[in-house]
C-alpha positions, 0 to 999 in steps of 0.5 A: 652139262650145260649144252645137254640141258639147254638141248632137252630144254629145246626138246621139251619146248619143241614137243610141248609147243607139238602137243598144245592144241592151240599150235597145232591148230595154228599149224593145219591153218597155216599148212591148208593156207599154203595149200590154197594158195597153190595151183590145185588148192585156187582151182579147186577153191574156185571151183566150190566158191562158184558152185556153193554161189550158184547153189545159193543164188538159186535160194535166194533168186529163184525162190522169191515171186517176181512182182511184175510176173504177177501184175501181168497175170493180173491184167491177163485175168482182168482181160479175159474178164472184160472180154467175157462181160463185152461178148455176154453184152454185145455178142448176140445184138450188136456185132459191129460194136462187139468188135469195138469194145473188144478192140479197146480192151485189147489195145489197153491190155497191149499198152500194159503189157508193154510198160510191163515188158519195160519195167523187165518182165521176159514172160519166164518165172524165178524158178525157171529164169535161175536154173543151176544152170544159169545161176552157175554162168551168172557167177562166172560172169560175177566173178571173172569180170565179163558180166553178161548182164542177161540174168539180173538179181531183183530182190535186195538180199540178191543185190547184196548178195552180188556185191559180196560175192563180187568183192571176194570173188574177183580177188580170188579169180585174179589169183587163180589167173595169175597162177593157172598162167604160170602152170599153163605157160611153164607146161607149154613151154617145156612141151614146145622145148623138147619138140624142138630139141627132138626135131634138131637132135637127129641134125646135130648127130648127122653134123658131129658124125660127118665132122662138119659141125662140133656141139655149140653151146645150148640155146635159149629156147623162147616161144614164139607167139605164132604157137600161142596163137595157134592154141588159141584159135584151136582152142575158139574153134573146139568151142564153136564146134561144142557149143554149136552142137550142144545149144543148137547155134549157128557157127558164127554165133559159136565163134562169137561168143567163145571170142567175146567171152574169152576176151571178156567183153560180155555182150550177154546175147548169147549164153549157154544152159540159159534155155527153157530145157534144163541143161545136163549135169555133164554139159554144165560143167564142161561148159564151166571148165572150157570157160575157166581153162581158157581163161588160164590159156589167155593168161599163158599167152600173155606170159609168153608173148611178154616174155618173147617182147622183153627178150626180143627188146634185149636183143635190139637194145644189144644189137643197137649198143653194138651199131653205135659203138661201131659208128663211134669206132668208124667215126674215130677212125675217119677224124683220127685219119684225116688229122694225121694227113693235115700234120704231114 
């Protein structure tokens, strides 16, 4: 009676703790916490955090006037201005000094215009300069740590804006790294063994037919890193070719920024959907996905290359423990010999 009691207690527990609002919510956070922190939930996460960054760095970038854009429309406009009083003066008297006075105000609208040029105007407006295109490559180079630098926040609510968006985002690209890694490396790995086994099947059968050979035990299988370095260069040279189509480059320019972006150096010369045409939809999100998989790439050759280092210093570690205790053995043989002739 006692046990039957205890269980419809557990029961009536377990069912009022199903049906109270507060552990069921507590139970979708957890399970959606679990969910996030799995290979699909981090790349989708990552994903939406770049798109909703680049959605609202548009907002708050392209949207505010650039000052220096508008002090060089200024000194456009009193140019033309001095311009227009100098040829109403001097045009129809005096050519020789028309062209004086039109000199100096033209030397002095250069001299102002390239102090402005210093101070950061590149002749393109907000709207233009932060594109989705280029808010959206402004926060892959945010978040993964390779920071271009040829798009740059002006506004203090930009600036701060990066600081918060940097802060939450590395750590999440971090673990986006470290999981894509294991995927991509675990996948590889397991497409590289059966090849390998299917190549060697067919020498194992031939030998166990003759009776020349007999099954020996299974073999670990490590990658080599000739094969990660082969889906590396394929995957550089599948990049050169697409951005060398797409944004009219050069081959070597292609190659160049597939290299330095992949190894996350960000020299920021060259960077695609930051032209003055709007890039397409389809460009702009291949572009991001061959960025992000090729990120998850270099983490899967890491992997396996550490992977085949630590095995192979195992293996020398072994084989040098196996050289000593020879020499040890030799060396015991030699004493004990020449000692046994000394006593005859």
């Amino acid at each position: 009676m006692i046990r039957q009691r205890s269980s419809v207690r557990s029961r009536g527990s377990s069912s009022t703790t199903i049906s109270d609002p507060r552990e069921r919510m507590k139970d979708c956070c957890r399970k959606f916490v679990a969910f996030m922190c799995t290979q699909v939930g981090v790349g989708g996460l990552i994903v939406a955090y770049a798109l909703i960054g680049a959605a609202s760095f548009v907002k708050i970038e392209g949207r505010e006037p650039n000052p220096l854009m508008e002090h060089v429309n200024a000194l456009q406009r009193n140019c033309a201005a001095e311009l227009w009083n100098v040829t109403e003066q001097l045009n129809l008297f005096n050519s020789s000094m028309w062209y004086y006075e039109a000199d100096l105000v033209l030397k002095r609208h250069q001299d102002e215009l390239a102090d402005a040029i210093r101070r950061g105007y590149d002749y393109h407006s907000p709207e233009k300069m932060w594109s989705y295109s280029a808010a959206l490559m402004f926060c892959l180079a945010v978040f993964t740590m390779i920071g271009y630098g040829n798009l740059v926040p002006r506004t203090p609510w930009g600036k701060g804006a990066t600081v918060i968006y940097a802060t939450f985002g590395i750590p999440l690209y971090i673990l986006y790294f470290m999981n894509m890694g294991k995927v991509l490396a675990s996948t590889f790995k397991w497409i590289y063994t059966w090849l390998h086994e299917c190549s060697h099947r067919s020498d194992e059968e031939l030998a166990l037919e003759d009776g020349s050979g007999l099954a020996g035990p299974r073999k670990r299988i490590i990658v080599p890193s000739t094969a990660c370095l082969w889906v590396i260069t394929i995957y550089i040279a599948t990049g050169t070719v697409m951005f060398a189509e797409w944004e009219k480059w050069s081959y070597l320019d292609s190659a160049y920024f597939c290299v330095t972006s992949l190894c996350k150096i960000g020299i920021g010369d060259l960077v695609p959907g930051t032209g003055e045409e709007e890039t397409k939809t389809s460009k702009l999100v291949i572009n991001f996905i061959y960025m992000l998989l090729g990120m998850g790439l270099v983490a899967m050759c890491y992997i396996l290359m550490r992977e085949e280092v630590r095995i192979k210093l195992q293996e020398i570690k072994e084989d040098t423990r196996l050289c000593m205790e020879d020499l040890s053995a030799k060396f015991a043989k030699c004493c004990g010999t020449k000692d046994s002739q000394y006593y005859d």
